[in-house]
N, C-alpha and C positions, 0 to 999 in steps of 0.2 A: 504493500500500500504506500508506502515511503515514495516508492519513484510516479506514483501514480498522482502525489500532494504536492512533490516537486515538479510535474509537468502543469497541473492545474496551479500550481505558483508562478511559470514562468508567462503558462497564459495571459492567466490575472494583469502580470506586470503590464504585457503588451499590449492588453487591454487599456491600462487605466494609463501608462506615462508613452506618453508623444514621445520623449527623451530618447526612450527605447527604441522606438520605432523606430527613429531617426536614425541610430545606431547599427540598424540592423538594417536598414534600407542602405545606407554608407559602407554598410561590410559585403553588404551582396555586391553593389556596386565597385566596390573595390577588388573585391574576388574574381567578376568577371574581368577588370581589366586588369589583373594578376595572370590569366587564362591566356590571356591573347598576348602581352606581355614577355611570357616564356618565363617565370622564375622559376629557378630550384628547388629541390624536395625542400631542400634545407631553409630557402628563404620562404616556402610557403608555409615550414613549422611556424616561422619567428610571425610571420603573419598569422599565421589562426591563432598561436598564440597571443599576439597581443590584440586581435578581435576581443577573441576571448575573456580578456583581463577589463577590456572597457567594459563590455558587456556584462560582464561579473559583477564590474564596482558598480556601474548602472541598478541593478538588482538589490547588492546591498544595502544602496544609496535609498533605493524605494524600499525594502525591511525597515529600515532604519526609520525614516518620514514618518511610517506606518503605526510603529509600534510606540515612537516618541508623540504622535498625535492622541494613538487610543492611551497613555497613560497620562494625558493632562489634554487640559481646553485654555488652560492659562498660557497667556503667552511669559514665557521664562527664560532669562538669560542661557541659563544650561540645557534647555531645551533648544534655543534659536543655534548657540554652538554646536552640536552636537548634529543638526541639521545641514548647517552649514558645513563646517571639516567635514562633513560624509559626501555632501556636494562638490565639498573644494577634491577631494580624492578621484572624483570622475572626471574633474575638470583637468585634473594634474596626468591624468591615464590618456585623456581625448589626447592633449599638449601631447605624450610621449608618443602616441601611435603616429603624428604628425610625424614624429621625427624619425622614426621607424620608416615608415611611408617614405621617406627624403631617402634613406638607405637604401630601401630596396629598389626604389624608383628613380633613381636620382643622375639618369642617364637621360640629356632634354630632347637629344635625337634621337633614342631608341621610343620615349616616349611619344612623340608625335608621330614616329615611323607607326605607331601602334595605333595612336589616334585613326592615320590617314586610314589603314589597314579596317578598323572596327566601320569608320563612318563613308568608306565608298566599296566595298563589299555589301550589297544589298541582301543577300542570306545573311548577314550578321547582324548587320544596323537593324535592322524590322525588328526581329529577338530580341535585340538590347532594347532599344525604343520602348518596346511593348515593356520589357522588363521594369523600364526605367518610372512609365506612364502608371504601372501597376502599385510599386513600391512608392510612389509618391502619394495614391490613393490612399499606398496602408500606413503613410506616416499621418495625412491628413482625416483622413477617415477611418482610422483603425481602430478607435475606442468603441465602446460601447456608444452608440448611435453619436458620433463623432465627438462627443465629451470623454475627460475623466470621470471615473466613474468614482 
């Protein structure tokens, strides 16, 4: 039942924080231009891994909101902290996956070689588009009847 509380939690999440969404709309997108790109077994570890890491503290960040809201209504310094550092932690994860991203990306000609390749290849471009057009919907309209719930 464990893994069954933990899927229905990550749901939830994706439900209720835009933040997420955005995160995982940014990680698809990143993945597929990773795909066409050509990185390494090894550069696509450091990559999922550090998806991974955003996406994690993203999670904790909303545990955290969640459980410092249901245990007070008062607004409180050690509560607004505690909110915040948890915030400032995904902030500090986003920042490092930038830089990540600059690593493994960080070639401006292979880059655009890749661009040119994705957007006048019309078997590719249609897929991505659609991809792109979908994940946009799920960032903007992903919640429960497009609110936080």
């Amino acid at each position: 039942m464990s893994f069954y509380y933990a899927v229905c939690g990550f749901l939830g999440a994706i439900r209720s924080e835009a933040h997420l969404r955005f995160h995982i709309m940014i990680a698809v997108l990143i993945s597929i231009f990773a795909h066409f790109y050509g990185i390494s077994r090894t550069e696509w570890a450091v990559l999922i891994l550090t998806i991974g890491a955003v996406i994690g503290a993203e999670l904790f960040n909303t545990a955290l909101e969640q459980a410092v809201n249901t245990a007070t209504d008062e607004i409180k310094p050690s509560a607004k902290f505690a909110k915040d550092a948890s915030a400032g932690a995904v902030l500090m994860l986003a920042v490092i996956s930038v830089f990540v991203g600059i690593f493994l990306f960080g070639n401006t000609e292979r880059i655009l070689d890749t661009l040119k390749y994705i957007f006048t290849t019309k078997s590719i471009l249609l897929p991505c588009l659609s991809v792109g057009f979908i994940l946009l919907g799920f960032v903007i309209f992903g919640g429960k009847n497009g609110k936080k719930v």
